[in-house]
PAMIKOL-25952 format. One line per field, with one value per residue (C-alpha): residue number from 1; z, y, x negated. Coordinates in pm, 1 decimal. Example, Ala and Ser with C-alpha at 12.3 -4.5 7.8 and 13.67 -1.06 7.14 Angstrom:
! residues 2
nr <- 1 | 2 $
zz <- 780.0 | 714.0 $
yy <- -450.0 | -106.0 $
xx <- -1230.0 | -1367.0 $
END
This chain:
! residues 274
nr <- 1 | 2 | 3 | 4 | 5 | 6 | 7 | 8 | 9 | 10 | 11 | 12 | 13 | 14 | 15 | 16 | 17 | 18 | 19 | 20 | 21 | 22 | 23 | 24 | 25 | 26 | 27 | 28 | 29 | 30 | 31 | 32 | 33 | 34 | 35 | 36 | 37 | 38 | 39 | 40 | 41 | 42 | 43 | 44 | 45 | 46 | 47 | 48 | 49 | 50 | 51 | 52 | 53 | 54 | 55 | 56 | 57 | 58 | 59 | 60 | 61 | 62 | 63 | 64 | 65 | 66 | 67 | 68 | 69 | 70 | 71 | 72 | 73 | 74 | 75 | 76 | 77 | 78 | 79 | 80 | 81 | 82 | 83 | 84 | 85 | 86 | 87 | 88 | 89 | 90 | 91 | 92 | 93 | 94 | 95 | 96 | 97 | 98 | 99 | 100 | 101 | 102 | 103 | 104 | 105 | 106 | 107 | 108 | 109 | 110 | 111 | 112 | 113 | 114 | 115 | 116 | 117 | 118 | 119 | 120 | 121 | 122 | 123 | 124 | 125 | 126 | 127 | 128 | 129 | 130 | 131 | 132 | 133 | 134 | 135 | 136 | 137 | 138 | 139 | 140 | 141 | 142 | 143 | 144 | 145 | 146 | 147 | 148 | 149 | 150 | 151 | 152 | 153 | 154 | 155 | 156 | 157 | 158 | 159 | 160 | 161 | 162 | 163 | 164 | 165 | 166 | 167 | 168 | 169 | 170 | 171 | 172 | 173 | 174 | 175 | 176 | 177 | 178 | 179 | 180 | 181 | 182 | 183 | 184 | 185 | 186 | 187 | 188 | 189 | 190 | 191 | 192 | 193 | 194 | 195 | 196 | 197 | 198 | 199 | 200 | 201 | 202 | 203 | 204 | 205 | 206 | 207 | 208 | 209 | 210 | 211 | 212 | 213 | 214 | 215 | 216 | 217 | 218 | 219 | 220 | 221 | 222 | 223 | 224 | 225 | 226 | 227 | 228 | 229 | 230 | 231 | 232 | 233 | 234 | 235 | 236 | 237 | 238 | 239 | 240 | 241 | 242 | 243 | 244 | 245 | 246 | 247 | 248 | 249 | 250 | 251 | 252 | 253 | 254 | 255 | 256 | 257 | 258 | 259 | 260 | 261 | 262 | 263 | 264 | 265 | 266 | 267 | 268 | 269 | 270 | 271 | 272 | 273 | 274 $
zz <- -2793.4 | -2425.5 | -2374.7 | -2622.5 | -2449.1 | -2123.9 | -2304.1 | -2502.9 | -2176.3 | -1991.2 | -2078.9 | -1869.2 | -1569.9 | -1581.4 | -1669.7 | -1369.1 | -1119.7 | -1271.6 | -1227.7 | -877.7 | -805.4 | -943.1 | -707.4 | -420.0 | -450.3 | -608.4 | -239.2 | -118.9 | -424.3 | -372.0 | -51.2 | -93.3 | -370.5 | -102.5 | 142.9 | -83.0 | -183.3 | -39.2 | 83.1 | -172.2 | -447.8 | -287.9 | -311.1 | -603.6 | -851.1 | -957.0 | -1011.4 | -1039.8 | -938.7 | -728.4 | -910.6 | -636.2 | -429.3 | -53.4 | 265.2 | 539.2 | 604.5 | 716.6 | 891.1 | 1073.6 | 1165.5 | 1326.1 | 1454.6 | 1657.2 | 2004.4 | 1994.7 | 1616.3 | 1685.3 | 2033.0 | 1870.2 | 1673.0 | 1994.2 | 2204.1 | 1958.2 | 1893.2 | 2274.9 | 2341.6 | 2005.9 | 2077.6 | 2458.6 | 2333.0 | 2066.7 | 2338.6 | 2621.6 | 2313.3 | 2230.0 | 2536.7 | 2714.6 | 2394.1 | 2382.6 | 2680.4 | 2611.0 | 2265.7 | 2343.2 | 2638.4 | 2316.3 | 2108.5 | 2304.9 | 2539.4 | 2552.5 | 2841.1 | 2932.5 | 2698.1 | 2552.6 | 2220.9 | 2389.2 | 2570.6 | 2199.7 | 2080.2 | 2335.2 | 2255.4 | 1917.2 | 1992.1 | 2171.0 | 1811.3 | 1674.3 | 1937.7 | 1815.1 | 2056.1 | 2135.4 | 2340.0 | 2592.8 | 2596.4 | 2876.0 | 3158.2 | 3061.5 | 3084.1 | 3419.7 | 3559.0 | 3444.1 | 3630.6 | 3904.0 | 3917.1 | 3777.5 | 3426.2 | 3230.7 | 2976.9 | 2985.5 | 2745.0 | 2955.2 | 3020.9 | 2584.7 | 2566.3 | 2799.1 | 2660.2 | 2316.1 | 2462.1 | 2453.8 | 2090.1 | 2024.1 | 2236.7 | 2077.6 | 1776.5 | 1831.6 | 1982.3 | 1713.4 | 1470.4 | 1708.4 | 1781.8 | 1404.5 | 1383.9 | 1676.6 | 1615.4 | 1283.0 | 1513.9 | 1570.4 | 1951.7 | 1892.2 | 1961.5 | 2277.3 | 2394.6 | 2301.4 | 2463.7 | 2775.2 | 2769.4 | 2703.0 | 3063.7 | 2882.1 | 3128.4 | 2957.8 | 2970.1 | 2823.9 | 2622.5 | 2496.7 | 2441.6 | 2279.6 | 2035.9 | 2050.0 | 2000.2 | 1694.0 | 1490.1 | 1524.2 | 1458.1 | 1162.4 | 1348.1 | 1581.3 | 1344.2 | 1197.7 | 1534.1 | 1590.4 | 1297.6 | 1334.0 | 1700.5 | 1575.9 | 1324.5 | 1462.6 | 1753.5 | 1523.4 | 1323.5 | 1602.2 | 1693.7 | 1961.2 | 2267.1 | 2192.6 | 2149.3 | 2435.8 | 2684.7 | 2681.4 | 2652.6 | 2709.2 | 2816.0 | 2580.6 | 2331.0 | 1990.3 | 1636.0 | 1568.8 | 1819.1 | 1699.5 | 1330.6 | 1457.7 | 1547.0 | 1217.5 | 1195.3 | 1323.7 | 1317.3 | 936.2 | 805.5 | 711.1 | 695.7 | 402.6 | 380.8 | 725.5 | 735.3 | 434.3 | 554.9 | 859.2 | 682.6 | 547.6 | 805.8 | 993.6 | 682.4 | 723.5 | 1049.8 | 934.7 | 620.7 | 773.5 | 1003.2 | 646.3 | 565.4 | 813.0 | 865.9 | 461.6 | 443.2 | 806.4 | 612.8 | 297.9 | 514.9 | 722.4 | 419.0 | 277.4 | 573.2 | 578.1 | 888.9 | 776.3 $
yy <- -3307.8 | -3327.1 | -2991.0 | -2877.3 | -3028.6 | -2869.7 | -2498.3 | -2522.6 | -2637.2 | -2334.8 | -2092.4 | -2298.8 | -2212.3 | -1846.3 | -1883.0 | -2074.7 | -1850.8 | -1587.5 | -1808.8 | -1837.1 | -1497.5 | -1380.5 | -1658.2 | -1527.9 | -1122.4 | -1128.7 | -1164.0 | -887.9 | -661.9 | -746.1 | -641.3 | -324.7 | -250.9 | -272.5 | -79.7 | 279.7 | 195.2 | 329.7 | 46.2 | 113.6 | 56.9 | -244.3 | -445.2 | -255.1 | -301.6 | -571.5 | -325.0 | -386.9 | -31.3 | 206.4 | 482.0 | 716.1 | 655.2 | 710.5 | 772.4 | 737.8 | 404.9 | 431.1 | 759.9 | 578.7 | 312.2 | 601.4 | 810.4 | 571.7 | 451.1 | 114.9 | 35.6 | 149.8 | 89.6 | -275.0 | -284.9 | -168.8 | -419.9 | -718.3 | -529.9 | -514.6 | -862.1 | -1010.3 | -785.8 | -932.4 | -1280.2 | -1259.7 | -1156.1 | -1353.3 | -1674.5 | -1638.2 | -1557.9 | -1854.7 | -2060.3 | -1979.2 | -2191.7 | -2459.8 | -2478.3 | -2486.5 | -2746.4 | -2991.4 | -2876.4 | -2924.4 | -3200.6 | -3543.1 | -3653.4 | -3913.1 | -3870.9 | -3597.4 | -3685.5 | -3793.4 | -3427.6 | -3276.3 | -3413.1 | -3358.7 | -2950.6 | -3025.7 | -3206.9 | -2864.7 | -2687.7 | -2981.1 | -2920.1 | -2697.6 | -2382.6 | -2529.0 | -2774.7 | -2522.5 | -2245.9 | -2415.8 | -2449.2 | -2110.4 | -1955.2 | -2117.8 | -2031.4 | -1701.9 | -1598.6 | -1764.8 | -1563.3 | -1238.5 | -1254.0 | -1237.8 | -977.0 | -864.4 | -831.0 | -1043.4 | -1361.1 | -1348.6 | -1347.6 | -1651.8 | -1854.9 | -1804.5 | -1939.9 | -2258.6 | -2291.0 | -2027.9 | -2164.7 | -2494.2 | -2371.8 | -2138.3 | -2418.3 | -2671.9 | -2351.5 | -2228.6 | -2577.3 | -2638.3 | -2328.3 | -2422.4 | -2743.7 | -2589.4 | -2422.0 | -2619.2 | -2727.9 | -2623.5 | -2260.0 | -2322.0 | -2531.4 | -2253.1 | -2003.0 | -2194.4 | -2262.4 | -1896.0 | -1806.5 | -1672.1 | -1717.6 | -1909.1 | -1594.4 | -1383.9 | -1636.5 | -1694.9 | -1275.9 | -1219.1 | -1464.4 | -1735.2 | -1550.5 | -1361.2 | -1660.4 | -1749.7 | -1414.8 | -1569.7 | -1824.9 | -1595.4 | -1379.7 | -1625.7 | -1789.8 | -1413.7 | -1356.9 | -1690.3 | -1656.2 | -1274.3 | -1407.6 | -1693.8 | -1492.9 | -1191.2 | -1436.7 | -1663.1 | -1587.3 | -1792.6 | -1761.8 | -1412.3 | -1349.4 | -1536.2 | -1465.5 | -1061.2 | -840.2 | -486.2 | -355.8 | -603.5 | -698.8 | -752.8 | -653.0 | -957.8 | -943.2 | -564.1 | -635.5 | -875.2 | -538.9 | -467.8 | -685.2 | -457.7 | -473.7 | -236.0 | -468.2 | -566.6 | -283.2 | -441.9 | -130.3 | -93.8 | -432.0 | -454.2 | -123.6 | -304.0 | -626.6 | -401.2 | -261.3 | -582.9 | -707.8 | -410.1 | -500.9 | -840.3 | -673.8 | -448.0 | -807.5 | -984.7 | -704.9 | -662.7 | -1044.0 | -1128.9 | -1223.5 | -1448.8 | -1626.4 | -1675.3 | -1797.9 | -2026.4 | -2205.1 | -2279.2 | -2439.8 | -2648.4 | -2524.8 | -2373.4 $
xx <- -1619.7 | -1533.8 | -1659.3 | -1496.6 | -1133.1 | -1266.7 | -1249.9 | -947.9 | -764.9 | -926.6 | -693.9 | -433.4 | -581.2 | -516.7 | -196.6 | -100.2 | -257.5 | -60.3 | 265.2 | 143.4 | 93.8 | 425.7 | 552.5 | 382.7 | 404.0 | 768.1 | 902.2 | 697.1 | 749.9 | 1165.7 | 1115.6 | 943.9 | 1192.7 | 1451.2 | 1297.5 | 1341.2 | 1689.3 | 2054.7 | 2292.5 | 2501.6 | 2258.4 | 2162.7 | 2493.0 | 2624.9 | 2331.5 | 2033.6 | 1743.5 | 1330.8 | 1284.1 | 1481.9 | 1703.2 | 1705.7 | 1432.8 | 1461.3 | 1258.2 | 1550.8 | 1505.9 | 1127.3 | 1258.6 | 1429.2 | 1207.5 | 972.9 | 1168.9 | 1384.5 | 1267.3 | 1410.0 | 1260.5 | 888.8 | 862.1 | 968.3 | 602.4 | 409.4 | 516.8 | 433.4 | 95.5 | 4.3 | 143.9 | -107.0 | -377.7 | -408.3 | -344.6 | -626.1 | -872.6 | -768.7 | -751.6 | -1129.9 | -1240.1 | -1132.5 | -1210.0 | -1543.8 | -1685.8 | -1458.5 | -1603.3 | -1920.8 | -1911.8 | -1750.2 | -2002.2 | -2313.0 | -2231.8 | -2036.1 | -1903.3 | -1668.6 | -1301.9 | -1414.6 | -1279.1 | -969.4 | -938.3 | -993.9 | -736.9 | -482.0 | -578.2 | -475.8 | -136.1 | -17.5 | -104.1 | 131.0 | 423.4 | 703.5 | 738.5 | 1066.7 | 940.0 | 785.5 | 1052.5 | 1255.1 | 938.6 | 824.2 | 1153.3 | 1195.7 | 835.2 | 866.5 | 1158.8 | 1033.0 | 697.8 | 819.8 | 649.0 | 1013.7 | 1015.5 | 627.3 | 374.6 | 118.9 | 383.1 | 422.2 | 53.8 | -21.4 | 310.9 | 118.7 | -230.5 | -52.4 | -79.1 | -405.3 | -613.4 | -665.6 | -654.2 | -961.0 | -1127.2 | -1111.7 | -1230.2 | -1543.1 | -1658.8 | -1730.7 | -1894.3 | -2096.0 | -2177.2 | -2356.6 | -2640.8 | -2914.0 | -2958.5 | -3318.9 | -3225.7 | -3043.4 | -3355.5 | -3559.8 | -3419.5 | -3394.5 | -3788.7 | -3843.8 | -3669.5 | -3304.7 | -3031.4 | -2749.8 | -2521.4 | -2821.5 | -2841.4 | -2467.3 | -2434.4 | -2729.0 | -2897.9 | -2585.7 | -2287.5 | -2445.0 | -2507.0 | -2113.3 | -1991.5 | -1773.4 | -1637.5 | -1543.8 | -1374.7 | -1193.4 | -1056.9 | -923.4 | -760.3 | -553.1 | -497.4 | -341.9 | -123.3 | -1.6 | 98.0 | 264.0 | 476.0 | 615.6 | 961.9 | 1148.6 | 881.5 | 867.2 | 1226.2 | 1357.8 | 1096.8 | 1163.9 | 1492.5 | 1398.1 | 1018.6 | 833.8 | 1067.2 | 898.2 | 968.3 | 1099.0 | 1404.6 | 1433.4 | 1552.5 | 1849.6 | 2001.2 | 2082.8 | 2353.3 | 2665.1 | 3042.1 | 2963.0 | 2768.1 | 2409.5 | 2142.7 | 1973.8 | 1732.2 | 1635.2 | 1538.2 | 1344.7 | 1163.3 | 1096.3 | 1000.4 | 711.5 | 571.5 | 549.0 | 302.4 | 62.9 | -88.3 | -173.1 | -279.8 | -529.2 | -654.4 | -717.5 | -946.3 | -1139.4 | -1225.7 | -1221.4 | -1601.5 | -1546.0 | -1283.8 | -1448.8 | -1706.5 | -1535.2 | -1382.9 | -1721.8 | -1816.4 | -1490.8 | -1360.5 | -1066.1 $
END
């Protein structure tokens, strides 16, 4: 009888995840919807598909300096972050991973507490240091305000996946005459390939999706998408399809991320890391 129950109160659960993912994509498809539509249809007419479908927005987008020049900046500004996140996160995870030493836990969790601190909080030093030093309004002074938040973030992730490799293999490699960089490239760093893709992929998007560092810490060389789709707000009005045509394109490179690291993600939530 109770497995009986169990299957005639199966056929709930599909329905819910398709709830959920008409909750989820409806945004995206709205969106998209937008992005091939006039203005005028727009604000004249509630429509799921567009009547007369249209290119000019996303013509617009790439063919305008100050709209694509918009996506390259954030992508050089993530891209260095990403690398210069794992890079330095690396060694630090490893040193909590493989050795205790005195407040260690206490140093772990002050990483974490600069995950937990709104951007806010930092945009005032930075924005002072960075005039002071010259780094206003460059890709690499985004990328290093950002490694305040990444970088604990990938540490906390790589130091579970870490502390999942037996310390046998580090002791073995020691005894067979690997130096520890030889031995961090080449046997180590391969058994935490996951982790590793996983920390990247979080560092990337939490880096493409944050706004107010990235805003207020550039106005012309490295400004970001971000900034670049205020400007459709003029004295004519909203560009409703420009921005949804921009709102688009910045989903694809985080897209194209998700795919590539899938199985590292899968991975890292069986292991309860993520």
């Amino acid at each position: 009888m109770h497995d009986s129950d169990m299957d005639r109160g199966a056929w709930w659960r599909p329905v819910f995840l398709l709830i959920y993912l008409a909750f989820a994509i409806l945004p995206i498809y709205w969106m998209l919807n937008m992005s091939f539509k006039t203005n005028q249809e727009i604000l004249s007419t509630l429509s799921l598909w567009p009547s007369q479908p249209t290119l000019a927005h996303y013509r617009t987008i790439f063919t305008d300096p100050s709209w694509y020049s918009g996506y390259i900046n954030s992508l050089i500004y993530v891209l260095l972050n990403t690398v210069i996140s794992v890079a330095v996160a690396l060694p630090a995870a490893y040193a909590f991973s493989r050795y205790r030493f005195i407040g260690d836990k206490h140093v772990f969790f002050w990483l974490l507490t600069n995950r937990m601190t709104p951007p806010a909080v930092f945009l005032l030093p930075f924005f002072q240091l960075y005039t002071s030093v010259g780094l206003m309004d460059t890709h690499l002074g985004v990328a290093l305000a950002h490694l305040v938040f990444n970088v604990p973030l990938a540490v906390w992730i790589l130091e579970g996946f870490m502390s999942g490799v037996p310390r046998e293999i580090d002791e073995t490699a020691y005894v067979d005459g690997y130096s520890f960089p030889r031995f961090f490239l080449t046997i180590f760093l391969p058994l935490i390939k996951a982790g590793v893709g996983v920390a990247a992929f979080f560092c990337f998007m939490f880096s493409w999706v944050e706004l107010l560092l990235a805003r207020t810490l550039t106005s012309v060389n490295a400004k970001p998408i971000v900034a670049t789709m205020t400007r459709t707000v003029s004295a004519s009005g909203m560009d409703w399809g420009v921005l949804a045509a921009a709102g688009v394109l910045t989903i694809v490179p985080g897209g194209i991320v998700i795919w590539f690291v899938r199985h590292y993600i899968a991975k890292g939530f069986a292991m309860g890391r993520v």
